[in-house]
N, CA, C and O atoms as CSV, one atom per row, in Angstrom:
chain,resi,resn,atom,element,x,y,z
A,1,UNK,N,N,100.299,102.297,63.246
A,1,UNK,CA,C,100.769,102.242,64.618
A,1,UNK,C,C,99.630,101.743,65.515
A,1,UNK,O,O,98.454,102.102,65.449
A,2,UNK,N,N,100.159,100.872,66.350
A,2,UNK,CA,C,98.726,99.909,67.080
A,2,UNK,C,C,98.303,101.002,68.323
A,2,UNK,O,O,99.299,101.504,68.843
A,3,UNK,N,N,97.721,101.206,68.575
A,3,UNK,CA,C,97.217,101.614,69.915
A,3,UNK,C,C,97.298,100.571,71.029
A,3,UNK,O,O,96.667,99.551,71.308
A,4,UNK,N,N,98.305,101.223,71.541
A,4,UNK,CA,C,98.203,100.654,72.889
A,4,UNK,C,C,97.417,100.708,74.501
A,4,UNK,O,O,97.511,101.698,75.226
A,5,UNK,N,N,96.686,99.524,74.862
A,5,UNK,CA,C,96.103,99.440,76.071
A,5,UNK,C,C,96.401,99.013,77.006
A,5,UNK,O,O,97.307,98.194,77.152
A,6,UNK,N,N,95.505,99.604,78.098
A,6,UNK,CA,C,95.918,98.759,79.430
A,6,UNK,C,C,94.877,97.765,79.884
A,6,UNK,O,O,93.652,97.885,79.852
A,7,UNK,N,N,95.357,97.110,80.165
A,7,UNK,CA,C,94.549,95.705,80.620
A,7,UNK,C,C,93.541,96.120,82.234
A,7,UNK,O,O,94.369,96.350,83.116
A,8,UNK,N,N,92.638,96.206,82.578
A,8,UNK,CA,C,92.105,96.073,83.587
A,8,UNK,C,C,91.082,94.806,84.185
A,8,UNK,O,O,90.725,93.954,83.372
A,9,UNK,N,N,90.676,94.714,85.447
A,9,UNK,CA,C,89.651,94.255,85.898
A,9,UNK,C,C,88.628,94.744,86.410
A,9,UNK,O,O,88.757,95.538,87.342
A,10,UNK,N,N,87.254,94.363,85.887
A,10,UNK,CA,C,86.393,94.980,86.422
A,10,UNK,C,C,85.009,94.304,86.846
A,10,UNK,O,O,84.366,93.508,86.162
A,11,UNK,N,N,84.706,94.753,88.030
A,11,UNK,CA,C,83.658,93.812,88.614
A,11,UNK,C,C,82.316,94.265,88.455
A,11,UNK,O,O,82.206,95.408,88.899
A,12,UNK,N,N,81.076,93.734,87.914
A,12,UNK,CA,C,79.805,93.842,87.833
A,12,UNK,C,C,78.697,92.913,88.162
A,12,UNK,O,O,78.761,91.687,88.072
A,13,UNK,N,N,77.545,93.695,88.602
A,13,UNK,CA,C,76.718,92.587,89.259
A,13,UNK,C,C,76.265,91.274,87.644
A,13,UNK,O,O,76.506,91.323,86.438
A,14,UNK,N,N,75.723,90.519,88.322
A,14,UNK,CA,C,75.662,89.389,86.911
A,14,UNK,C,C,73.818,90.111,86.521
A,14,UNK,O,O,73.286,89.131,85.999
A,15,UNK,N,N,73.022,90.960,86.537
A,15,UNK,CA,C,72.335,91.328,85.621
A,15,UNK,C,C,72.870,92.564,84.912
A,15,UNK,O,O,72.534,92.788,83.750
A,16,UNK,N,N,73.836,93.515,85.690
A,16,UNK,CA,C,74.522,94.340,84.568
A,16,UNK,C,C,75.120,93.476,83.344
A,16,UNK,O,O,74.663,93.694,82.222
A,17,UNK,N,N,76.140,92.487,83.522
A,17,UNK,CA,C,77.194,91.411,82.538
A,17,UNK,C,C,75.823,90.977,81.616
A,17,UNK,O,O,75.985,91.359,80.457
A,18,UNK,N,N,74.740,90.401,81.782
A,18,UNK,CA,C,73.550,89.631,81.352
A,18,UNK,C,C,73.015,90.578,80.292
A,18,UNK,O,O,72.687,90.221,79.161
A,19,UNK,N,N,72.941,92.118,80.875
A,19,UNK,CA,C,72.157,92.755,79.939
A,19,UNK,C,C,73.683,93.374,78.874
A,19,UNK,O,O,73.370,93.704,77.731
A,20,UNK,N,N,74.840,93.479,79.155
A,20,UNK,CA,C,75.811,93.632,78.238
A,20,UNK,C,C,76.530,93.023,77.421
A,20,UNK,O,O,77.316,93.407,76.554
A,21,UNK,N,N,76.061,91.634,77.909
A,21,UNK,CA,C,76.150,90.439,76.923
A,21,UNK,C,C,74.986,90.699,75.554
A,21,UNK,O,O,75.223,90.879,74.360
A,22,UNK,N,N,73.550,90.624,76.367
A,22,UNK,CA,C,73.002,90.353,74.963
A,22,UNK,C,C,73.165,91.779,74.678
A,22,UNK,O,O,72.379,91.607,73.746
A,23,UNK,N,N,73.422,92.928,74.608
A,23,UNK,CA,C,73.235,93.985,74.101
A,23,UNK,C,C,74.770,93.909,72.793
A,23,UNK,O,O,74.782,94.242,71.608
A,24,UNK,N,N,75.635,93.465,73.470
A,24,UNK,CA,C,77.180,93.074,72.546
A,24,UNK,C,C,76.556,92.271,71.348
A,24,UNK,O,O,76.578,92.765,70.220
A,25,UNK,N,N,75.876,90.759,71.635
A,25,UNK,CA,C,75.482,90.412,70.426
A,25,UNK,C,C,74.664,91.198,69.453
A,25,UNK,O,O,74.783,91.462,68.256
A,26,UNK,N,N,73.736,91.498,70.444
A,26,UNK,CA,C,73.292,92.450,68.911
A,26,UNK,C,C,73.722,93.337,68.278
A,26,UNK,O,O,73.024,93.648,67.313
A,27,UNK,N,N,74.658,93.919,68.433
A,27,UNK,CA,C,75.287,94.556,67.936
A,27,UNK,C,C,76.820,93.973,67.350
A,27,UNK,O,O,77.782,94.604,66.911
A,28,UNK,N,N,76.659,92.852,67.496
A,28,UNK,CA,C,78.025,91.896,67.082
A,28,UNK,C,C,79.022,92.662,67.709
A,28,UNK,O,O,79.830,92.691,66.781
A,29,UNK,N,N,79.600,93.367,68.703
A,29,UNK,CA,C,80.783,93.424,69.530
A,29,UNK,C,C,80.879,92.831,70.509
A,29,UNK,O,O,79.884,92.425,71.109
A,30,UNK,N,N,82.465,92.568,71.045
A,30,UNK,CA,C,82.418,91.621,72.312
A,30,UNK,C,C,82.039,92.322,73.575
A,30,UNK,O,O,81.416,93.370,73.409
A,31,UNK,N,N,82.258,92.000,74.658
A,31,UNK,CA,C,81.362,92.479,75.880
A,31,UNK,C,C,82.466,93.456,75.823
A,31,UNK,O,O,82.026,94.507,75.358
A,32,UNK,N,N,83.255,93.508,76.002
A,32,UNK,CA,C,84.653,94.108,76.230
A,32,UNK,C,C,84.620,95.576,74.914
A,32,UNK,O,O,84.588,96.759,75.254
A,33,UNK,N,N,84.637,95.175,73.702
A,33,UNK,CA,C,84.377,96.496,72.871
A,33,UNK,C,C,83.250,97.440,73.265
A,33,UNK,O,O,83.254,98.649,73.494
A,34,UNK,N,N,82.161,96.412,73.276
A,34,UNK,CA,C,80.840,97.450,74.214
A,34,UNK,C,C,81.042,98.144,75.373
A,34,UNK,O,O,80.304,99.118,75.522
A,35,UNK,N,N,82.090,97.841,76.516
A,35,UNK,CA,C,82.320,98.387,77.468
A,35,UNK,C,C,82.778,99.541,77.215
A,35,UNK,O,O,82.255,100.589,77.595
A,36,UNK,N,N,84.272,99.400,76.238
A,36,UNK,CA,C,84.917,100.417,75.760
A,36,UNK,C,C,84.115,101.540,74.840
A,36,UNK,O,O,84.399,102.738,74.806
A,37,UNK,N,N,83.343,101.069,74.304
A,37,UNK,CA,C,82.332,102.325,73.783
A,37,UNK,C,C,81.781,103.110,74.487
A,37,UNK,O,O,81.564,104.247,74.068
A,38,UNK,N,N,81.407,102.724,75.733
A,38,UNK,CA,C,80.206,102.629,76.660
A,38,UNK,C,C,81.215,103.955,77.298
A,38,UNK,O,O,80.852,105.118,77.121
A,39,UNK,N,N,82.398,103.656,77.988
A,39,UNK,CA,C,83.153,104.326,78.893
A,39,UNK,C,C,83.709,106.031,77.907
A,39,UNK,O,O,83.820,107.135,78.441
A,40,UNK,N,N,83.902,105.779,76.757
A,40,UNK,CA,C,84.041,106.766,75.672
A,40,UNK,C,C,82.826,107.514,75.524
A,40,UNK,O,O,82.743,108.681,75.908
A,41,UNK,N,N,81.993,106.968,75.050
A,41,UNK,CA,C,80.646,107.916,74.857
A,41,UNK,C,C,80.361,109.138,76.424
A,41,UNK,O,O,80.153,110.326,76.669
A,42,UNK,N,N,80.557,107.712,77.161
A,42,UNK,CA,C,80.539,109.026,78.749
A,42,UNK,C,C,81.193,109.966,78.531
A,42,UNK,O,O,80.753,111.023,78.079
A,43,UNK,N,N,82.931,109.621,78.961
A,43,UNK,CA,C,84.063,110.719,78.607
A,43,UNK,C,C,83.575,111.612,77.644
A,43,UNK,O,O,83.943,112.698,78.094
A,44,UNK,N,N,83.155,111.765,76.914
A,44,UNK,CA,C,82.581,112.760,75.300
A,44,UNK,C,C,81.824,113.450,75.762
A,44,UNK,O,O,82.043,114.649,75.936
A,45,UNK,N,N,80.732,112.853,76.078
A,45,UNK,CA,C,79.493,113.619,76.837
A,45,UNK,C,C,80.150,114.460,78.520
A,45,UNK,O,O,80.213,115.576,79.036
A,46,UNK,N,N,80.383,113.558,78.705
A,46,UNK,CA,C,81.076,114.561,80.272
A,46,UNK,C,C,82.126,115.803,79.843
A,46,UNK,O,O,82.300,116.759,80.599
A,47,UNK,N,N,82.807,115.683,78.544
A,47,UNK,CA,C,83.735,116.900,78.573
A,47,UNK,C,C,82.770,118.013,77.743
A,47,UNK,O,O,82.734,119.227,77.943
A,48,UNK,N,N,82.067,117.304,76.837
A,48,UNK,CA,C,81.388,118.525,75.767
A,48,UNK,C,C,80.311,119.548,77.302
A,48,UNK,O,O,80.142,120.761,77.424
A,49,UNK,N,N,79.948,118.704,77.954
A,49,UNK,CA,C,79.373,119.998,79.356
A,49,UNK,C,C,80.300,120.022,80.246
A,49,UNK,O,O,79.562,120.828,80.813
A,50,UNK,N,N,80.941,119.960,80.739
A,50,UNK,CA,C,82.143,120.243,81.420
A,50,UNK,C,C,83.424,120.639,81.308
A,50,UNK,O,O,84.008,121.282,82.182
A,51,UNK,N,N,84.027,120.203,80.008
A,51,UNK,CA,C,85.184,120.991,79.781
A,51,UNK,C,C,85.992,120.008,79.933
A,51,UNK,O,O,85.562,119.096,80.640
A,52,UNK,N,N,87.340,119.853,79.370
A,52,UNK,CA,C,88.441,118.554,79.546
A,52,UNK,C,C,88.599,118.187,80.757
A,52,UNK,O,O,88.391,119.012,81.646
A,53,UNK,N,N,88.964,116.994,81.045
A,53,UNK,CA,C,89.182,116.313,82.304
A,53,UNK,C,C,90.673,116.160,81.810
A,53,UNK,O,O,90.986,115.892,80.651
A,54,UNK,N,N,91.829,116.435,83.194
A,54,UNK,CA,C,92.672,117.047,83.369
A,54,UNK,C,C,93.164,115.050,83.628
A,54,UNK,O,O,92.590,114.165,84.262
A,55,UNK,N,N,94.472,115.040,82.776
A,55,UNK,CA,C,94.491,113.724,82.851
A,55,UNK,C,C,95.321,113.394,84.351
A,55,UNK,O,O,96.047,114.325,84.697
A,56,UNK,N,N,95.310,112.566,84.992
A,56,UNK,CA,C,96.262,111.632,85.551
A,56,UNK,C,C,97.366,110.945,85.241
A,56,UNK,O,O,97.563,110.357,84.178
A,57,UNK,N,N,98.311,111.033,86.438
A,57,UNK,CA,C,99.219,110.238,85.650
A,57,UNK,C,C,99.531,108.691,85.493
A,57,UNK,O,O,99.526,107.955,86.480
A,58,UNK,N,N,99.839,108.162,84.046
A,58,UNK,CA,C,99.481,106.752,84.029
A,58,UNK,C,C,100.966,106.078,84.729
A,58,UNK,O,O,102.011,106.342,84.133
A,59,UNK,N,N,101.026,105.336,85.813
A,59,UNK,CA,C,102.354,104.520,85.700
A,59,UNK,C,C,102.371,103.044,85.679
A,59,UNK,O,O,101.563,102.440,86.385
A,60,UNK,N,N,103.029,102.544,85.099
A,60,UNK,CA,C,103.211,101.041,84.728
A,60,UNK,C,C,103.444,100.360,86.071
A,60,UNK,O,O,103.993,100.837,87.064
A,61,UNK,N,N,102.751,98.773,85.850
A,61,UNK,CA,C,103.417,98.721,87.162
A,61,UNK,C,C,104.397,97.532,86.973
A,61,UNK,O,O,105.139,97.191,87.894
């Protein structure tokens, strides 16, 4: 079963994009998988000291 995502946009200064570019190659993921790691590892770390974050609700638009 695929996991499904949501598409966003997101804006960064061009030495944040610069340093997440080459950091993606070296690690052979695209800028975009690195992001998604990036935003997970937080979430993980923010709940293991804090406790679950109480979701929102998602609506389509």
């Amino acid at each position: 079963m695929a996991v499904q995502k949501i598409q966003t946009g997101l804006r960064i200064n061009e030495m944040t994009y610069a340093k997440l570019k080459t950091l993606s190659a070296e690690e052979n993921r695209s800028i975009n998988n690195l992001v998604e790691y990036i935003i997970q590892k937080y979430l993980n770390d923010y709940e293991k000291n804090n406790g679950a974050i109480p979701l929102a609700d998602i609506q389509s638009d």
